[in-house]
LOVEXGU-474963 format. One record per residue (C-alpha): residue number from 0; residue in one letter; chain; x negated, y, z. Coordinates in nm, 2 decimals. Each point is the difference from the previous one (the first is absolute). Layout:
{NUM,"a","A",{X,Y,Z}},
...
! end
This chain:
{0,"x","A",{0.00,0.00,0.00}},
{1,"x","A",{-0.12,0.34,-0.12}},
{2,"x","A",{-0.10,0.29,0.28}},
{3,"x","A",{0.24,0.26,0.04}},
{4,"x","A",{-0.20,0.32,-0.20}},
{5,"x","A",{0.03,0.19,0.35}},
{6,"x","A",{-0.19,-0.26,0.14}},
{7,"x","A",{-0.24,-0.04,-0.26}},
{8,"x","A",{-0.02,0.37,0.05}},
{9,"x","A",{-0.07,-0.03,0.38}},
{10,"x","A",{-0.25,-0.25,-0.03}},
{11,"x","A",{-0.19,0.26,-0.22}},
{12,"x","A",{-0.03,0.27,0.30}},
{13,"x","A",{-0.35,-0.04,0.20}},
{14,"x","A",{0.02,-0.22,0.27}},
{15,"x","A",{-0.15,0.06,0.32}},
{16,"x","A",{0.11,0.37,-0.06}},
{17,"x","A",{0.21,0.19,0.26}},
{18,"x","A",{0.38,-0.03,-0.11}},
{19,"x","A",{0.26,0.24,0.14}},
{20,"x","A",{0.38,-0.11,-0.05}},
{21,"x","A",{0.25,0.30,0.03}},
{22,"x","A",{0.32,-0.21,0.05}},
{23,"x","A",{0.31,0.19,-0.10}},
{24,"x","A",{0.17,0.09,0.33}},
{25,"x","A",{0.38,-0.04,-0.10}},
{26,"x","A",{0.27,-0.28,0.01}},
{27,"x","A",{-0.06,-0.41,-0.03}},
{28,"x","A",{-0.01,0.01,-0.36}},
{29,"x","A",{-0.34,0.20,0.05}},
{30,"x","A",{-0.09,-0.22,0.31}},
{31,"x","A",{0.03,-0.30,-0.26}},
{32,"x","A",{-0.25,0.16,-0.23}},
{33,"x","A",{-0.19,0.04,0.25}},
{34,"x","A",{-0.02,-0.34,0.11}},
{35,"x","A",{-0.07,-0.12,-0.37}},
{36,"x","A",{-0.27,0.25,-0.02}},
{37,"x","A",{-0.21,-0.13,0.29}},
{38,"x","A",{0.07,-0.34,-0.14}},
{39,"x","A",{-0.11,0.08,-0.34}},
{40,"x","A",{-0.30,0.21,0.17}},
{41,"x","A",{-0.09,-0.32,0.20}},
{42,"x","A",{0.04,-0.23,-0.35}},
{43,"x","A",{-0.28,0.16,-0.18}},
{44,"x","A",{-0.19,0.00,0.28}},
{45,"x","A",{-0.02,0.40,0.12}},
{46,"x","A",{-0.04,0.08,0.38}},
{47,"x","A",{0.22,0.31,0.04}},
{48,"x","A",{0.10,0.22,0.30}},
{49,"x","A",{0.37,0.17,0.05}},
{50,"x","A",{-0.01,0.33,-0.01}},
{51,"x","A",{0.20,0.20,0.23}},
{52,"x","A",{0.05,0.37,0.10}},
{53,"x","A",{-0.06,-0.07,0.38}},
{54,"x","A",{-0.38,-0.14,-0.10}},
{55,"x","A",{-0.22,0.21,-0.18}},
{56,"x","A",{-0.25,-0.15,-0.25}},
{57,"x","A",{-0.21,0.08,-0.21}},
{58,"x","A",{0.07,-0.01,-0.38}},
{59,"x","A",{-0.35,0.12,-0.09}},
{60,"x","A",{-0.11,-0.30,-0.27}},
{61,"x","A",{0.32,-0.22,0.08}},
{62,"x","A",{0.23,-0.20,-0.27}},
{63,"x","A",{0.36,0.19,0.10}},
{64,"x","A",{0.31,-0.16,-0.11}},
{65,"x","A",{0.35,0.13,0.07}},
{66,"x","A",{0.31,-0.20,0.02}},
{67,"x","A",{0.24,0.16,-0.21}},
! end
């Protein structure tokens, strides 16, 4: 069975990077894609931190995807 081309697309991202996931804050539909993001995240292998307004981070060189 043929990779989805999102997670062919994942897999091409540097691993070992610092990943910062902006989940969209809303209703469950968003809390769903946010569950199938991590789990896609996890499939191709990328460590990746939630981020969220009460922690600050630091974006400076970071991969930064938004849930949208």
């Amino acid at each position: 069975m043929e990779e989805p081309a999102i997670l062919q697309y994942l897999q091409t991202l540097p691993h070992g990077e610092s990943l910062f996931f902006f989940p969209n804050p809303g209703n469950v539909g968003d809390a769903m894609i946010t569950l199938a993001a991590c789990q896609l995240f996890e499939r191709a292998g990328l460590q990746y931190r939630l981020a969220v307004e009460s922690q600050p981070l630091d974006p400076a060189g970071a991969i930064m995807v938004y849930s949208g």
